[in-house]
LOZA-662496 format. One line per 4 residues: their letters; for each residue x, y, z of C-alpha. Coordinates in Angstrom, 2 decimals, padded with zeros to 5 digits. Layout:
BEGIN
a> X,Y,Z ~ ...
REM end
This chain:
BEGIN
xxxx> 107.05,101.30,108.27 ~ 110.26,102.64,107.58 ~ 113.55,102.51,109.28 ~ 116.30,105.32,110.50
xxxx> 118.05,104.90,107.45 ~ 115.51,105.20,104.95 ~ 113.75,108.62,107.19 ~ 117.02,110.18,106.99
xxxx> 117.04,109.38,102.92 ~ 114.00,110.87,102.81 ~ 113.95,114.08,104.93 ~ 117.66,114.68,104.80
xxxx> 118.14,115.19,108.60 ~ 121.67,113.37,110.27 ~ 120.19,110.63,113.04 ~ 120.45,112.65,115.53
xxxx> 119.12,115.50,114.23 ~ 116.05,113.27,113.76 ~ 115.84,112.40,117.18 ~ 116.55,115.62,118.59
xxxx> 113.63,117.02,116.80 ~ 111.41,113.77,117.89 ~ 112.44,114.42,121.58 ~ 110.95,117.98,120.91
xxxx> 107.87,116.85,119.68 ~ 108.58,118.34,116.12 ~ 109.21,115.35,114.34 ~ 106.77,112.03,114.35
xxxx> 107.56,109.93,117.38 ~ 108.92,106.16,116.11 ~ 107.49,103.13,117.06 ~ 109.37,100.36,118.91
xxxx> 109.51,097.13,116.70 ~ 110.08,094.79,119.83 ~ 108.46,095.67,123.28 ~ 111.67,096.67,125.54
xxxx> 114.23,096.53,122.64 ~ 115.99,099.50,120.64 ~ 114.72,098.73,117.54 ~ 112.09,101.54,115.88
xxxx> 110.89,102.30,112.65 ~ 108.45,105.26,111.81 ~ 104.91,105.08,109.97 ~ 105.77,106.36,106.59
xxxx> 102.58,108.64,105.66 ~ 103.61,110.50,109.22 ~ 106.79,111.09,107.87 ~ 105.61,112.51,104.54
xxxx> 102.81,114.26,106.48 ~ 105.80,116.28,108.27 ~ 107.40,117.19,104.67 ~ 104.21,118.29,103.51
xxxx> 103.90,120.31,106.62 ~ 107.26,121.55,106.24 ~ 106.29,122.67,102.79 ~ 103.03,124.28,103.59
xxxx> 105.50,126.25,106.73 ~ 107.53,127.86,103.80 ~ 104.55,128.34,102.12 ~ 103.07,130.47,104.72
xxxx> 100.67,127.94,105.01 ~ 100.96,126.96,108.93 ~ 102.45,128.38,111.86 ~ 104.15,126.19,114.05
x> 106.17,128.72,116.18
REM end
């Protein structure tokens, strides 16, 4: 599991743009660390899942429109 910090290293996205896109369903949703506190962190092979996708997009590989 990785935290904000280190998923906006990695997929260069701001923290809100992160969470914009998760609140469209276009990003992997994060998983709370304690049950009713802020906390989250994200699963890291869903994260590099989505750059792969992302990838494969450019590629002409999927269509996610």
């Amino acid at each position: 599991m990785i935290r904000v910090t280190e998923v906006m290293n990695v997929v260069g996205l701001s923290k809100s743009g992160t969470y914009h896109l998760a609140a469209q369903g276009k990003f992997p949703k994060s998983i709370p660390l304690v049950s009713g506190g802020t906390s989250v962190a994200w699963l890291h092979d869903e994260i590099m899942d989505w750059l792969e996708g992302r990838v494969a997009e450019r590629d002409g590989g999927l269509n996610n429109e």
